[in-house]
N, CA, C and O atoms as CSV, one atom per row, in Angstrom:
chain,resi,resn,atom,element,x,y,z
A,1,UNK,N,N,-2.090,18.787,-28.693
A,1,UNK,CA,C,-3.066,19.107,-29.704
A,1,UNK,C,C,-4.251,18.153,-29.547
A,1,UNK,O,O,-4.044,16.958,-29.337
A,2,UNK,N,N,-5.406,18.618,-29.637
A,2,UNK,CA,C,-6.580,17.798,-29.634
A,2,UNK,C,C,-6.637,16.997,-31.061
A,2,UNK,O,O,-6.230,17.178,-32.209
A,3,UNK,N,N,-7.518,15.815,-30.194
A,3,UNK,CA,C,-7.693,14.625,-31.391
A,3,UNK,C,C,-8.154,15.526,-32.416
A,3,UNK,O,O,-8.447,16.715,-32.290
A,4,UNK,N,N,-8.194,14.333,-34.117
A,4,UNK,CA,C,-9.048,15.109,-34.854
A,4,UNK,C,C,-9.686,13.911,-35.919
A,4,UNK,O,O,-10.277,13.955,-36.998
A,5,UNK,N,N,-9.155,12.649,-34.850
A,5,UNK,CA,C,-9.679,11.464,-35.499
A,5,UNK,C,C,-9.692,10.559,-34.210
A,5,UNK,O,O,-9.329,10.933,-33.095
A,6,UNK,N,N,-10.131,9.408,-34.512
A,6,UNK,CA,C,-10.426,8.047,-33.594
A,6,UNK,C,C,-9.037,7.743,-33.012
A,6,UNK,O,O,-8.206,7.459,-33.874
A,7,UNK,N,N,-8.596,7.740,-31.735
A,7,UNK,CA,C,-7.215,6.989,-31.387
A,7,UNK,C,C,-7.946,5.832,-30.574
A,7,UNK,O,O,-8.989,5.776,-29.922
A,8,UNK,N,N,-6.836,4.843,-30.936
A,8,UNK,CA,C,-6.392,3.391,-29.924
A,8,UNK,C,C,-5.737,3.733,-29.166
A,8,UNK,O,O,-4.531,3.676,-29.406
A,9,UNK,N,N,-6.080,4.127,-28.197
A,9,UNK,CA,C,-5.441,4.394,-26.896
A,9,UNK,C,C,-4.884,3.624,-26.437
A,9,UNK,O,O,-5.700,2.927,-25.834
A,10,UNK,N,N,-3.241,2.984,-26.224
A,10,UNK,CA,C,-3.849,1.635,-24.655
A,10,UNK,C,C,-4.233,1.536,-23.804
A,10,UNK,O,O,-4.948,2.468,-23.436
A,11,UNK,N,N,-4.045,0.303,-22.826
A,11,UNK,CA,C,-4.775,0.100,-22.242
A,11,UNK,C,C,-4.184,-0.592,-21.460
A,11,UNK,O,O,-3.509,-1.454,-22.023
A,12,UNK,N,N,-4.117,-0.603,-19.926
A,12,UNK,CA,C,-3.737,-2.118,-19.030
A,12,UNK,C,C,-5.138,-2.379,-18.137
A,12,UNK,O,O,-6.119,-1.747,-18.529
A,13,UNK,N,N,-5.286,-3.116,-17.154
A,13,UNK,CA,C,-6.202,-3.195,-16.454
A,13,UNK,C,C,-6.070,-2.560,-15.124
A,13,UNK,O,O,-7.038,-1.949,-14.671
A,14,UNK,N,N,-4.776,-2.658,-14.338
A,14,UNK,CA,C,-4.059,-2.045,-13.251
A,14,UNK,C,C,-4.555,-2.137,-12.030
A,14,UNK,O,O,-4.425,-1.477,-10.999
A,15,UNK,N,N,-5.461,-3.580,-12.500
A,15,UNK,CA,C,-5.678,-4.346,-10.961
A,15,UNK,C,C,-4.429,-4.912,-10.100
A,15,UNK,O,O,-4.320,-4.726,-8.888
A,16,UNK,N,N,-3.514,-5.618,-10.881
A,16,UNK,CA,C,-2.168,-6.303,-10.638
A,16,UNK,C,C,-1.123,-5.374,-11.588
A,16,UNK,O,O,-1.143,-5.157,-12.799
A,17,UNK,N,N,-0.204,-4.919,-10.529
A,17,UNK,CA,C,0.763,-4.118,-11.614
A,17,UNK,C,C,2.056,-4.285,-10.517
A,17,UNK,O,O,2.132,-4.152,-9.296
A,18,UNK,N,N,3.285,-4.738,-11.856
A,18,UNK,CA,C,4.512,-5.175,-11.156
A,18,UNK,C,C,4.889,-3.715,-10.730
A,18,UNK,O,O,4.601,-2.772,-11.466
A,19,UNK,N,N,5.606,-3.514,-9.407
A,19,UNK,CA,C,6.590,-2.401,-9.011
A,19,UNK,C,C,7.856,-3.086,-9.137
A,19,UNK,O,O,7.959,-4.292,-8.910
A,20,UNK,N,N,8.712,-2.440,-9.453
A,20,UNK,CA,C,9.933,-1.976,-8.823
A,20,UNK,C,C,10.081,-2.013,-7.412
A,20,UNK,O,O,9.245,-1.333,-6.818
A,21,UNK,N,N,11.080,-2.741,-6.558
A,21,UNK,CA,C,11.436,-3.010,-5.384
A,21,UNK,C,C,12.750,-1.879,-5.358
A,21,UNK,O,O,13.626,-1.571,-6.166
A,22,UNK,N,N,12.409,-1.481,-4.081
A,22,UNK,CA,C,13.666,-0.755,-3.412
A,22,UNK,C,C,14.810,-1.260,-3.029
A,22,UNK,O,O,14.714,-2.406,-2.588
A,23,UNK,N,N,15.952,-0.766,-3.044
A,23,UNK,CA,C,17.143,-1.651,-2.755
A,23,UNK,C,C,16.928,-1.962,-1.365
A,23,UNK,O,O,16.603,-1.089,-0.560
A,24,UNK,N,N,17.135,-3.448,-0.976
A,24,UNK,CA,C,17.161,-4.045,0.397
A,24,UNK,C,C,15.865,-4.164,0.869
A,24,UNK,O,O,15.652,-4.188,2.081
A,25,UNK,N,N,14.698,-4.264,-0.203
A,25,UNK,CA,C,13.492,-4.524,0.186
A,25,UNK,C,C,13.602,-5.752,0.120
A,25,UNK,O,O,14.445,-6.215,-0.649
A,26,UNK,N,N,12.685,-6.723,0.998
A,26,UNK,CA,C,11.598,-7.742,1.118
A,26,UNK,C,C,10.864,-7.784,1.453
A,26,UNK,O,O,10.688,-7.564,2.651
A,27,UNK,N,N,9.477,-8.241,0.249
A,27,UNK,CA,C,8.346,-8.125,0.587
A,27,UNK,C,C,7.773,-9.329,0.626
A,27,UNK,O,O,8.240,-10.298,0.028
A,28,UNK,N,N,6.265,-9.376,1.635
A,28,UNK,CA,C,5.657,-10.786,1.576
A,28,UNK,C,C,4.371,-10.450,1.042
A,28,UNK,O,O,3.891,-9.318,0.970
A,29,UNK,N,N,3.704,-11.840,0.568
A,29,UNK,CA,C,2.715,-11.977,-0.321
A,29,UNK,C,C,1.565,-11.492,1.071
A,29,UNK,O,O,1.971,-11.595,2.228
A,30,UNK,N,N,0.536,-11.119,0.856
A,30,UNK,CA,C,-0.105,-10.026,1.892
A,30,UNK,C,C,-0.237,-8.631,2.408
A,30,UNK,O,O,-1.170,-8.022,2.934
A,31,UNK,N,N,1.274,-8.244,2.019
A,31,UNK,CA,C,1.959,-7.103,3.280
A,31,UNK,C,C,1.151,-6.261,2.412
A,31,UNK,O,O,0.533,-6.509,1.377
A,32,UNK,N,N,1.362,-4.891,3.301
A,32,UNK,CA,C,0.901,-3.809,2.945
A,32,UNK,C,C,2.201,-3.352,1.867
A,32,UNK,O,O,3.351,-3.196,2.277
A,33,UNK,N,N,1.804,-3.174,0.460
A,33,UNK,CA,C,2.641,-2.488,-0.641
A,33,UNK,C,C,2.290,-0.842,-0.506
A,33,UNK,O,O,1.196,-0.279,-0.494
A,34,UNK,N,N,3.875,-0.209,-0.392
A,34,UNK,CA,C,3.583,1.375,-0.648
A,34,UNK,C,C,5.427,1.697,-1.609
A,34,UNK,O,O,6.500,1.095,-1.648
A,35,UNK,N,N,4.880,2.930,-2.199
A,35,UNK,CA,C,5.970,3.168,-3.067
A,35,UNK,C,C,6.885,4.229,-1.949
A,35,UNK,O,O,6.133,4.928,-1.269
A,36,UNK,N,N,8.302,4.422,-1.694
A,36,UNK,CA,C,9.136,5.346,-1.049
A,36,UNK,C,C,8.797,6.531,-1.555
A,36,UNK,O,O,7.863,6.716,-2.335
A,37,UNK,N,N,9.711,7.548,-1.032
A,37,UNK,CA,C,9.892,8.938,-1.780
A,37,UNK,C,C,10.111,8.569,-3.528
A,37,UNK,O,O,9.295,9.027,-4.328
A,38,UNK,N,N,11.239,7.738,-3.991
A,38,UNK,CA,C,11.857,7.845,-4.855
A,38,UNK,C,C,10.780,6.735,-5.866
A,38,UNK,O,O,11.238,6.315,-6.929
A,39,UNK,N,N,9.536,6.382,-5.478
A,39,UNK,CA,C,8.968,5.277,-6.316
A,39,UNK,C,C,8.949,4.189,-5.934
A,39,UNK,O,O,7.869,3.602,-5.873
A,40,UNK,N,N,9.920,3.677,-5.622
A,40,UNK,CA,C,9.858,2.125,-5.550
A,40,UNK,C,C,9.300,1.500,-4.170
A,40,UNK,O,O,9.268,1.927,-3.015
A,41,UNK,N,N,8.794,0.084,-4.901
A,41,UNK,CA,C,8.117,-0.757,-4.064
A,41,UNK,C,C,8.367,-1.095,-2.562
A,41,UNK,O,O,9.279,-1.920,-2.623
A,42,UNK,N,N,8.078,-0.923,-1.335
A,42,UNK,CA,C,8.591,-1.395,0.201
A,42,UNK,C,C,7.411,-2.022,0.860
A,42,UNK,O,O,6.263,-2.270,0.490
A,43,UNK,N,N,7.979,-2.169,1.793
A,43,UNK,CA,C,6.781,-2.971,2.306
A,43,UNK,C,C,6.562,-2.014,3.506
A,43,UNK,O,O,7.524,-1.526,4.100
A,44,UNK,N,N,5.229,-1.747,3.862
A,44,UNK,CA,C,4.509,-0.875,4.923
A,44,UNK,C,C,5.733,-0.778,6.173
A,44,UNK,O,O,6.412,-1.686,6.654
A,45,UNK,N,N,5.718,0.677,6.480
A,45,UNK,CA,C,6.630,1.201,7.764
A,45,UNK,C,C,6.492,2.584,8.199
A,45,UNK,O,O,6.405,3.454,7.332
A,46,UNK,N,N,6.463,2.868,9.313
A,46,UNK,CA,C,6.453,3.828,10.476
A,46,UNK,C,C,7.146,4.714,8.963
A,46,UNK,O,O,8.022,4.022,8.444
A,47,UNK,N,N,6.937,5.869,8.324
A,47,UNK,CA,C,7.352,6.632,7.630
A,47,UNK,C,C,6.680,7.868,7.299
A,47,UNK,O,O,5.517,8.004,7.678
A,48,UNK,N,N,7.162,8.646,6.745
A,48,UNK,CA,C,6.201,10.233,6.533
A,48,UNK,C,C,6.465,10.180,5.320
A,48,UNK,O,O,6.321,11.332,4.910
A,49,UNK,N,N,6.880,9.290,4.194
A,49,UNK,CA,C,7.094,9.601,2.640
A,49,UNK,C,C,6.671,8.368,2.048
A,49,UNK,O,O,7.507,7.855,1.305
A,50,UNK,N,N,5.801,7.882,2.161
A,50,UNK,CA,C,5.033,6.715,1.614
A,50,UNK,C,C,3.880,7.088,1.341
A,50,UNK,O,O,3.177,7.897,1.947
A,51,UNK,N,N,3.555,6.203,-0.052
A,51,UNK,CA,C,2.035,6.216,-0.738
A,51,UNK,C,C,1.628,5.018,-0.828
A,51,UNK,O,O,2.274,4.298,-1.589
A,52,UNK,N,N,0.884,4.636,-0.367
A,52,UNK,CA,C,0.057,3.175,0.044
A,52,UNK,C,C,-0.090,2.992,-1.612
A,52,UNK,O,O,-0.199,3.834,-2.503
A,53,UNK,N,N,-0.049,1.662,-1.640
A,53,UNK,CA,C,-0.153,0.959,-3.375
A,53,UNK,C,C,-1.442,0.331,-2.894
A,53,UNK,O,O,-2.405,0.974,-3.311
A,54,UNK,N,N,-1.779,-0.709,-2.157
A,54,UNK,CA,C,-2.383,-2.380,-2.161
A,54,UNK,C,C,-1.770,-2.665,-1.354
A,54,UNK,O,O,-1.170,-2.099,-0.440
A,55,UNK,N,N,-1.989,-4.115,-1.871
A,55,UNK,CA,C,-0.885,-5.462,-1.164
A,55,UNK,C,C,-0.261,-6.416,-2.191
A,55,UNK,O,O,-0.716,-6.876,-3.238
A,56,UNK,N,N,0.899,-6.569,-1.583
A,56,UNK,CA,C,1.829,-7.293,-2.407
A,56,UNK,C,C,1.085,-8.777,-2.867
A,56,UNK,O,O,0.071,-9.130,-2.266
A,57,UNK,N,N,1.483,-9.364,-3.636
A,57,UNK,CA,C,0.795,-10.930,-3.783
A,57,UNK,C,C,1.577,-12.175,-4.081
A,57,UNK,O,O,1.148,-13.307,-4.308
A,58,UNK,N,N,2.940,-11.692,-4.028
A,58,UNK,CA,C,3.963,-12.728,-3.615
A,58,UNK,C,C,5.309,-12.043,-2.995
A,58,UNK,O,O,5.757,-10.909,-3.167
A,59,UNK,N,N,5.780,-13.098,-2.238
A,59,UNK,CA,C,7.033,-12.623,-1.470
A,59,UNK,C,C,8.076,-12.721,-2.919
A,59,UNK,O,O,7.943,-13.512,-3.853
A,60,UNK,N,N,9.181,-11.593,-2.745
A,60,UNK,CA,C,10.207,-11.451,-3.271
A,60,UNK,C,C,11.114,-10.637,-2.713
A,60,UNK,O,O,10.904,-9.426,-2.635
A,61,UNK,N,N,12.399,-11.296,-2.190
A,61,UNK,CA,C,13.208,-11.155,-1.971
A,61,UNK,C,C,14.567,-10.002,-2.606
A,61,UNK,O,O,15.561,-10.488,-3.146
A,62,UNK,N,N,14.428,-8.708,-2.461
A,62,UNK,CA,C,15.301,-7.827,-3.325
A,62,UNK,C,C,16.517,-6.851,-1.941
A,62,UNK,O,O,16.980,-5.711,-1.935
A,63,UNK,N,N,16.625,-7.970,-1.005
A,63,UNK,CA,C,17.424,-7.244,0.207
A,63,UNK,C,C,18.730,-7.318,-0.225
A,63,UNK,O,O,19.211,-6.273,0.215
A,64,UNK,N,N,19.908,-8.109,-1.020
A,64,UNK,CA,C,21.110,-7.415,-1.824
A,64,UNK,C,C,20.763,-7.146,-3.273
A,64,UNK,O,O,21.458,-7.648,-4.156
A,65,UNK,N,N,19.634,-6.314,-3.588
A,65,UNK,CA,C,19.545,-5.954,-4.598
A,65,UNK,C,C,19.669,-4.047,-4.998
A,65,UNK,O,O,19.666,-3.447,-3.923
A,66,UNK,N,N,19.762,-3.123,-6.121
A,66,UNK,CA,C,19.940,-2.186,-5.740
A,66,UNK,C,C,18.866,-1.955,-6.647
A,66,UNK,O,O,18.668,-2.638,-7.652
A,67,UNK,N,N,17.926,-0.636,-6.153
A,67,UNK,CA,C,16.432,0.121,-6.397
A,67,UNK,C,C,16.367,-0.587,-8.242
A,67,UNK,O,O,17.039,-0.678,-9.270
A,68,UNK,N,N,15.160,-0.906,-7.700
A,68,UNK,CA,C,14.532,-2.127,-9.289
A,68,UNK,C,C,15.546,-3.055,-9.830
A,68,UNK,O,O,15.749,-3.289,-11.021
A,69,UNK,N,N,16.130,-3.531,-8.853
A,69,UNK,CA,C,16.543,-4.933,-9.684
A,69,UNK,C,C,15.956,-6.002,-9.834
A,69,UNK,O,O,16.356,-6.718,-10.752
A,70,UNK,N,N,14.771,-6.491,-8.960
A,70,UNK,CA,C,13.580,-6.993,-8.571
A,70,UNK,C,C,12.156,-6.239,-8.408
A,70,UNK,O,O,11.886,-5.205,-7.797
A,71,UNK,N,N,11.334,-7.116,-9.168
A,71,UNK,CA,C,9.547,-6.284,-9.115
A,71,UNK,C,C,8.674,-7.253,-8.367
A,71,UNK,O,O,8.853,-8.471,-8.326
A,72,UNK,N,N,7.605,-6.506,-7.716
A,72,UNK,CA,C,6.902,-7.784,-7.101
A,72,UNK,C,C,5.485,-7.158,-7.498
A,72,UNK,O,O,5.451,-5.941,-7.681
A,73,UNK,N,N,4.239,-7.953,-7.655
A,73,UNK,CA,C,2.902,-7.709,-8.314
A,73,UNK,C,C,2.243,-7.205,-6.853
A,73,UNK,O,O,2.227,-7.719,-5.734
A,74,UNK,N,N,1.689,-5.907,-7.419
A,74,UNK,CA,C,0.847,-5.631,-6.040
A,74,UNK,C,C,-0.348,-5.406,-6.494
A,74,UNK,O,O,-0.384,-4.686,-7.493
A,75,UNK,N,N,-1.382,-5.801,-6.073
A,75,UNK,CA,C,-3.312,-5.814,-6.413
A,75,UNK,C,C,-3.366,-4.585,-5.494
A,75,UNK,O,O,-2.922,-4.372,-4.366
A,76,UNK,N,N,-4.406,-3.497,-6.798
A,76,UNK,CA,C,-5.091,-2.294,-6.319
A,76,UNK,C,C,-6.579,-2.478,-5.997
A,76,UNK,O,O,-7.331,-3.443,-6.132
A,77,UNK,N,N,-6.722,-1.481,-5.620
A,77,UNK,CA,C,-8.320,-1.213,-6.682
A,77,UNK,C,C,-9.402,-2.348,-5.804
A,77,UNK,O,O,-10.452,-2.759,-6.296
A,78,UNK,N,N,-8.899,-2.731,-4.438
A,78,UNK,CA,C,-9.650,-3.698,-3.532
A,78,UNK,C,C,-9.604,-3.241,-1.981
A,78,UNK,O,O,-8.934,-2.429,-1.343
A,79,UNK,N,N,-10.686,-4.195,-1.672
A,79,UNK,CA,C,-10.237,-3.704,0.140
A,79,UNK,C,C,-9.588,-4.775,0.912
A,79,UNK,O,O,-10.183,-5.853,0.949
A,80,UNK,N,N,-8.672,-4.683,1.422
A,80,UNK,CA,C,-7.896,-5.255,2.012
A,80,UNK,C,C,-8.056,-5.133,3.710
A,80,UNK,O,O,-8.144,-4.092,4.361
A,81,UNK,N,N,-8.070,-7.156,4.430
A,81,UNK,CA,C,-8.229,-6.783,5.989
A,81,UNK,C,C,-6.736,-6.565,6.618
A,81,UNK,O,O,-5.792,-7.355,6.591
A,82,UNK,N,N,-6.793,-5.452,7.106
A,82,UNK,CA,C,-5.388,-5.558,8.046
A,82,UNK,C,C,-5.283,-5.415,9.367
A,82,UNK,O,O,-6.106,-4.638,9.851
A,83,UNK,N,N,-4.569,-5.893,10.069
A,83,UNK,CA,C,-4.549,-6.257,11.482
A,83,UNK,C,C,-4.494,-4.575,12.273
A,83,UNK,O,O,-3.570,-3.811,11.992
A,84,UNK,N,N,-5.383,-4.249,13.068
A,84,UNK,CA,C,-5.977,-2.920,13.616
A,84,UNK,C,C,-4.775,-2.920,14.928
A,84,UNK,O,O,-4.728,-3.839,15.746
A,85,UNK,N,N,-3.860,-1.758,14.956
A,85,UNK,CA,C,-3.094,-1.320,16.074
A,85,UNK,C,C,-3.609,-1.356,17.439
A,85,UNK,O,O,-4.508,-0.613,17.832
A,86,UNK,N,N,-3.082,-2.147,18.083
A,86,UNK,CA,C,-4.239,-2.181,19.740
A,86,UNK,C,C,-3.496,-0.706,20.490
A,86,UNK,O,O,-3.971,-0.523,21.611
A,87,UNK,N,N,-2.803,-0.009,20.226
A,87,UNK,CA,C,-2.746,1.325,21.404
A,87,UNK,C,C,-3.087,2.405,20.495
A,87,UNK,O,O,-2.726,3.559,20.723
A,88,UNK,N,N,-3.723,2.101,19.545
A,88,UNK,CA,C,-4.741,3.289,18.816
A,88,UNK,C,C,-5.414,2.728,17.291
A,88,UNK,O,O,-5.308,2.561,16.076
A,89,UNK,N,N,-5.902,2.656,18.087
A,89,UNK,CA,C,-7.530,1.765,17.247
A,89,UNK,C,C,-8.409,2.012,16.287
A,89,UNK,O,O,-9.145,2.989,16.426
A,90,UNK,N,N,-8.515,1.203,15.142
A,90,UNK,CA,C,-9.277,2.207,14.176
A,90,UNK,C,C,-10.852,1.638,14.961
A,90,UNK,O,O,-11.117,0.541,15.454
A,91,UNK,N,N,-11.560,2.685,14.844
A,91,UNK,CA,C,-12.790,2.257,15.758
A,91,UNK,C,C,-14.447,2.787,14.290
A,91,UNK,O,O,-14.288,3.496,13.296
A,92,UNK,N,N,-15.536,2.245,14.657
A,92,UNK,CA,C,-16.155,2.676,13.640
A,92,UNK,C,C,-16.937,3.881,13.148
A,92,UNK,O,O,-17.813,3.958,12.287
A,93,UNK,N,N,-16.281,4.966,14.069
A,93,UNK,CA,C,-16.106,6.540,13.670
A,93,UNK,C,C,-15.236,6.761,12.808
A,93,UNK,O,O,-15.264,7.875,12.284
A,94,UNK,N,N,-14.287,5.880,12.419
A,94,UNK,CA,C,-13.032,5.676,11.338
A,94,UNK,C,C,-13.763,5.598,10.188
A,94,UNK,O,O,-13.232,6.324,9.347
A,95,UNK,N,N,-14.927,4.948,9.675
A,95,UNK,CA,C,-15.698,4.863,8.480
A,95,UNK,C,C,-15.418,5.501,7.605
A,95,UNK,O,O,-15.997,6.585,7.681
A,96,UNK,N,N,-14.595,5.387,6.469
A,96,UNK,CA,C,-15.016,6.347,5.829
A,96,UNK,C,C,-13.735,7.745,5.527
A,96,UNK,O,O,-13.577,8.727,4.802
A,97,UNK,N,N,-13.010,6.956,6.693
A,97,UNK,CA,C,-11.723,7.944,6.738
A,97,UNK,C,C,-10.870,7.382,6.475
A,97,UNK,O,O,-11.072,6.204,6.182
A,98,UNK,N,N,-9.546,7.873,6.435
A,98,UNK,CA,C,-8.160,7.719,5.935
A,98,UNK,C,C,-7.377,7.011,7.392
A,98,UNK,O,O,-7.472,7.692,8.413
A,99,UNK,N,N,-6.804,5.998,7.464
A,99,UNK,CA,C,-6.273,5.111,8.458
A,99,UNK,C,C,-4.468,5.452,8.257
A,99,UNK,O,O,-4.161,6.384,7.514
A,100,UNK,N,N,-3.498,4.747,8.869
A,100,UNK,CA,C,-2.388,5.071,8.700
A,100,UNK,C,C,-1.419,3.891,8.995
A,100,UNK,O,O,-1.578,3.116,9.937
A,101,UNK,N,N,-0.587,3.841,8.264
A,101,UNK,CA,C,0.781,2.662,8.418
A,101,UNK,C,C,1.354,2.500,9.083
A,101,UNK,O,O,2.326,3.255,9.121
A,102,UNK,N,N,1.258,1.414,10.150
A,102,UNK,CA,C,2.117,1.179,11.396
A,102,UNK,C,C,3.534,0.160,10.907
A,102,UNK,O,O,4.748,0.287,11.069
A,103,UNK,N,N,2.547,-1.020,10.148
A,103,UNK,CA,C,4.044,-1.826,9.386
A,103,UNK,C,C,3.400,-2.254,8.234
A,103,UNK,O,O,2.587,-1.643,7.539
A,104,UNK,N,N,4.054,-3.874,8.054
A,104,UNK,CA,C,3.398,-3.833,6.350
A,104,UNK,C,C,2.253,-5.199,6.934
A,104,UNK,O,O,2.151,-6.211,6.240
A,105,UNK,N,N,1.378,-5.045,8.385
A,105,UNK,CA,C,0.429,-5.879,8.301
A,105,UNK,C,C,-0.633,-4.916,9.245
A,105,UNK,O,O,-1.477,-5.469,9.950
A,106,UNK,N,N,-0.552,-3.917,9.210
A,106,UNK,CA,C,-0.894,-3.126,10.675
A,106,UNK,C,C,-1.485,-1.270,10.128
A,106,UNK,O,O,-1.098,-0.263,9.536
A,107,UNK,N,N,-2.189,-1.622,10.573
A,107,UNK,CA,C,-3.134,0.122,10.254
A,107,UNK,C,C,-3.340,0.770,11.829
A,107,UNK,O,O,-3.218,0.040,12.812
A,108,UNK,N,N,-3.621,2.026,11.932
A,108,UNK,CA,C,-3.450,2.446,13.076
A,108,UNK,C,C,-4.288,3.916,12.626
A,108,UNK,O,O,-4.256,4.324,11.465
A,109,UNK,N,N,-5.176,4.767,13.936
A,109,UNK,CA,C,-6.578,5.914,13.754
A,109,UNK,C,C,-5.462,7.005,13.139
A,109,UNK,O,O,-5.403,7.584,12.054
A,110,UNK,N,N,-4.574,7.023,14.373
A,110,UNK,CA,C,-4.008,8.536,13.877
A,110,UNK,C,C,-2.363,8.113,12.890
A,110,UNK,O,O,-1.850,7.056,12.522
A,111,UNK,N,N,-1.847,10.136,12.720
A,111,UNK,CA,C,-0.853,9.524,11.871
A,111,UNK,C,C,0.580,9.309,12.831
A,111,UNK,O,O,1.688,9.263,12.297
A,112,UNK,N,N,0.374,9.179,14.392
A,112,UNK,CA,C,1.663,8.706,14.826
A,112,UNK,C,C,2.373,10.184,15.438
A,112,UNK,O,O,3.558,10.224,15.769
A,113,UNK,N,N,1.694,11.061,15.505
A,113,UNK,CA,C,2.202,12.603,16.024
A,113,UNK,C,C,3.270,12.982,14.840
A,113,UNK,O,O,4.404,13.443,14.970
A,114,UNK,N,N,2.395,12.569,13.378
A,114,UNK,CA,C,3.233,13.189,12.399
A,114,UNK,C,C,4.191,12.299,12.063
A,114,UNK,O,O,5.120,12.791,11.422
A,115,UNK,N,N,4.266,11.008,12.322
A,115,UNK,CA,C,5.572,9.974,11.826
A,115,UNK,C,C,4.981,8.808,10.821
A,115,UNK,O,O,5.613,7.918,10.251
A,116,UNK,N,N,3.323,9.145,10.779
A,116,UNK,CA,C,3.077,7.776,9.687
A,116,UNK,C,C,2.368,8.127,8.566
A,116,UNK,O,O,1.513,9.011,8.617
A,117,UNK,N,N,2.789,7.170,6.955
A,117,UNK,CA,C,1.919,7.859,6.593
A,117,UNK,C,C,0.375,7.209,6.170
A,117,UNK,O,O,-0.135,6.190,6.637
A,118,UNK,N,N,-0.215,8.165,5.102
A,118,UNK,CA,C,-2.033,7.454,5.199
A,118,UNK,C,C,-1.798,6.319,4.553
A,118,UNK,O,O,-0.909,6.357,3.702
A,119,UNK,N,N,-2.412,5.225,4.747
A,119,UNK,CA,C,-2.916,3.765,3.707
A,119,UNK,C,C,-4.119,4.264,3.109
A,119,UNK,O,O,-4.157,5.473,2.881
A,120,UNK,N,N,-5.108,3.554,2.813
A,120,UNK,CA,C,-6.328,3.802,2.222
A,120,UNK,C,C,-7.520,4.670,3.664
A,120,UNK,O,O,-7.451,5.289,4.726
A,121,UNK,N,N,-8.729,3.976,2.433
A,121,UNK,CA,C,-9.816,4.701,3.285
A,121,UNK,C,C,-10.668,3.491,4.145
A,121,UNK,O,O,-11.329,2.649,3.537
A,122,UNK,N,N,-10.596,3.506,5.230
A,122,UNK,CA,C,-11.304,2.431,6.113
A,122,UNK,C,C,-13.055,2.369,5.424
A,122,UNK,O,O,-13.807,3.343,5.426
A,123,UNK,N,N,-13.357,1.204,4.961
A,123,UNK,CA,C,-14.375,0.436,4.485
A,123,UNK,C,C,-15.040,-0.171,5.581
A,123,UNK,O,O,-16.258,-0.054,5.446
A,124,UNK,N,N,-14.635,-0.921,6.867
A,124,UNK,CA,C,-15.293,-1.585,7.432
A,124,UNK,C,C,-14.159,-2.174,8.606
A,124,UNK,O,O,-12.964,-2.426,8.450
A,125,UNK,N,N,-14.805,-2.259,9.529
A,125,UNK,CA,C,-14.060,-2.789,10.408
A,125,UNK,C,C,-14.676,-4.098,11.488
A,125,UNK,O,O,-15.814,-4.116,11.956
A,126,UNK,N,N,-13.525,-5.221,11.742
A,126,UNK,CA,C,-14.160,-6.292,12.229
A,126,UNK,C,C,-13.127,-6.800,13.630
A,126,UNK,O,O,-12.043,-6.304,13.934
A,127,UNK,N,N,-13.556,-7.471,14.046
A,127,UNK,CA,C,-13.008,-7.575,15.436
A,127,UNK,C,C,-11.489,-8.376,15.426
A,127,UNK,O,O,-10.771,-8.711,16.369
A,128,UNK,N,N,-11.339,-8.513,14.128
A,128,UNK,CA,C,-9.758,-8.755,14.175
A,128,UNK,C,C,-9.539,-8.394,12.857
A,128,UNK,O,O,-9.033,-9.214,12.091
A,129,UNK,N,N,-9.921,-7.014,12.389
A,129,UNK,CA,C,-8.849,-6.456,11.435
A,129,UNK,C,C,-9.830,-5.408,10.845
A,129,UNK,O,O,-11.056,-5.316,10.802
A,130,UNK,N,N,-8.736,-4.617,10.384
A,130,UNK,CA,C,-9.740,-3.218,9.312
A,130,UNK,C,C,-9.849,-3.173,7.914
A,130,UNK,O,O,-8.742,-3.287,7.387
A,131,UNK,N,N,-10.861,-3.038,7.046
A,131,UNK,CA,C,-10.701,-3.233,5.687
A,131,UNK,C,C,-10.349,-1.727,5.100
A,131,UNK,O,O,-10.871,-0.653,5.399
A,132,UNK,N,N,-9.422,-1.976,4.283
A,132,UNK,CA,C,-8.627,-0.388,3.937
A,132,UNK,C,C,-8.809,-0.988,2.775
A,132,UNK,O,O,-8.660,-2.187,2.538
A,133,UNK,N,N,-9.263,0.188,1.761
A,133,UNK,CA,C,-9.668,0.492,0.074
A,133,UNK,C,C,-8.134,1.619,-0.100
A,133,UNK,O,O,-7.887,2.164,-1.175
């Protein structure tokens, strides 16, 4: 039903927002953060069912743990440099486009003949790393 008065909506900021870790995840402060099929937090990998989050911003350890027994803070909403795949290269025809997950420090042009999935959108690229939004 539509409003029919003033609401207080909340509110977070959702620059920094804790995930949920996957069972037998560990993540490090840096890595590339993406959520699995099922939601939870992993750290960047060769996969076809991942949604790029950010990057994690501290290591936490949840490898004998089972899906969210451990959360780790991952920062959105920025561009992040990550180390550019040397046998397929994001190059600066990439501008502007969608890059792809090799691990959780590593971006790469294509998606892997269908085995990786997208990170962000390439912002800029420098001679030792790519900035992914």
């Amino acid at each position: 039903m539509p409003l029919t008065a003033d609401r207080n909506t909340p509110m977070k900021d959702g620059e920094i927002i804790p995930v949920a870790l996957a069972a037998g995840a560990k993540v490090y402060a840096g890595g590339i953060a993406v959520a699995n099929a099922t939601g939870y937090g992993a750290p960047g990998s060769v996969a076809t069912t991942l949604t790029y989050l950010g990057r994690f911003e501290e290591q936490v350890d949840n490898s004998a743990g089972i899906d969210g027994a451990k959360s780790a803070l991952v920062r959105r909403g920025k561009a992040f440099k990550f180390k550019n795949e040397a046998a397929d290269l994001v190059t600066q025809a990439s501008l502007g486009k969608v890059c792809y997950i090799v691990d959780d420090e590593t971006v790469a042009l294509t998606d892997g003949v269908g085995t990786r999935s997208a990170a962000g959108v390439v912002v800029g690229i420098d001679s030792d790393g790519v900035w992914v939004q």
